[in-house]
C-alpha positions in Angstrom: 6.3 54.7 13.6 3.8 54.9 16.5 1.9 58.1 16.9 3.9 59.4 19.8 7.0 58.6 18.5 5.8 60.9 15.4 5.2 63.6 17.4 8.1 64.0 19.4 10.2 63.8 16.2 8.1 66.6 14.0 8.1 68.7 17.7 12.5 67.9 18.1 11.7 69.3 14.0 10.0 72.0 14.3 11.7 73.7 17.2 15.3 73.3 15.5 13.8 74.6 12.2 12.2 77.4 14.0 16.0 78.4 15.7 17.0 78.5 11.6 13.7 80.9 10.6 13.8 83.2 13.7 17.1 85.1 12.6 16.3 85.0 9.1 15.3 88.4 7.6 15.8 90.1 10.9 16.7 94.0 11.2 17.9 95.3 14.7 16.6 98.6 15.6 20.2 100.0 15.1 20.2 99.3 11.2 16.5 100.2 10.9 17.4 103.8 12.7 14.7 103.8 14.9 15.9 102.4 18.3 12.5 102.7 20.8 13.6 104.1 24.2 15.0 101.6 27.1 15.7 99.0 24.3 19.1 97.8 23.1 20.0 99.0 19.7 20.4 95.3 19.3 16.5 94.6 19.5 14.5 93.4 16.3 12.7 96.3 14.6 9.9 94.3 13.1 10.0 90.4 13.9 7.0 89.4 12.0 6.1 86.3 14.0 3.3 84.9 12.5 5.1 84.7 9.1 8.4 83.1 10.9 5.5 80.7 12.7 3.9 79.8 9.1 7.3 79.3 7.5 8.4 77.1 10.4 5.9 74.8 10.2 5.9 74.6 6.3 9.4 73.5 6.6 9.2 71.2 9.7 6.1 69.6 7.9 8.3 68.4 4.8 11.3 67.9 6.9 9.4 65.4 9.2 7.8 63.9 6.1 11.4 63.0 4.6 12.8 61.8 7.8 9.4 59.8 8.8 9.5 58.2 5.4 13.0 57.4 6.0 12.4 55.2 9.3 8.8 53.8 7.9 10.5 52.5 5.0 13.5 50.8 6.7 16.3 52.2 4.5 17.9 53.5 7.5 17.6 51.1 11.0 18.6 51.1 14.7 21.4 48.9 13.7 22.6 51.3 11.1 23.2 53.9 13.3 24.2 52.5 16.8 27.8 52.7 15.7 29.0 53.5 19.4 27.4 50.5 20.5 29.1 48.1 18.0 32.6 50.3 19.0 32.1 49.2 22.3 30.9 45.5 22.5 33.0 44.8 19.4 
């Protein structure tokens, strides 16, 4: 897999896995009891981040490493997955 290819997969990675982390965990201000004026009840209390960041990038990292092992190893091709393509040419 060339270099830039590997990037834009473990960035297409981490950014999903990252919209997985971000709600985990999370307390709104309303359930915490604490709602900071001119905020929505609705608001996180205590984000935390650097942990989500950390955890995100642990799990994109072995995540990329199973799906780049996948396409450097041929068990799954192009041709294995352009079902559409076959659909329509026949």
């Amino acid at each position: 897999m060339p270099g830039f290819s590997a990037f834009v997969v473990f960035a297409f990675v981490w950014f999903i896995t990252l919209l997985v982390v971000l709600p985990l965990g999370a307390r709104t201000q309303g359930e915490a009891g604490d709602v900071t004026p001119g905020t929505p009840s609705s608001a996180p209390a205590n984000l935390n981040m650097r942990r989500k960041l950390i955890i995100t990038t642990i799990a994109a990292v072995i995540i990329w490493g199973i799906i780049a092992s996948i396409i450097i190893s041929g068990v799954v091709t192009l041709d294995d997955i352009d079902v559409i393509n076959h659909w329509v040419n026949g």
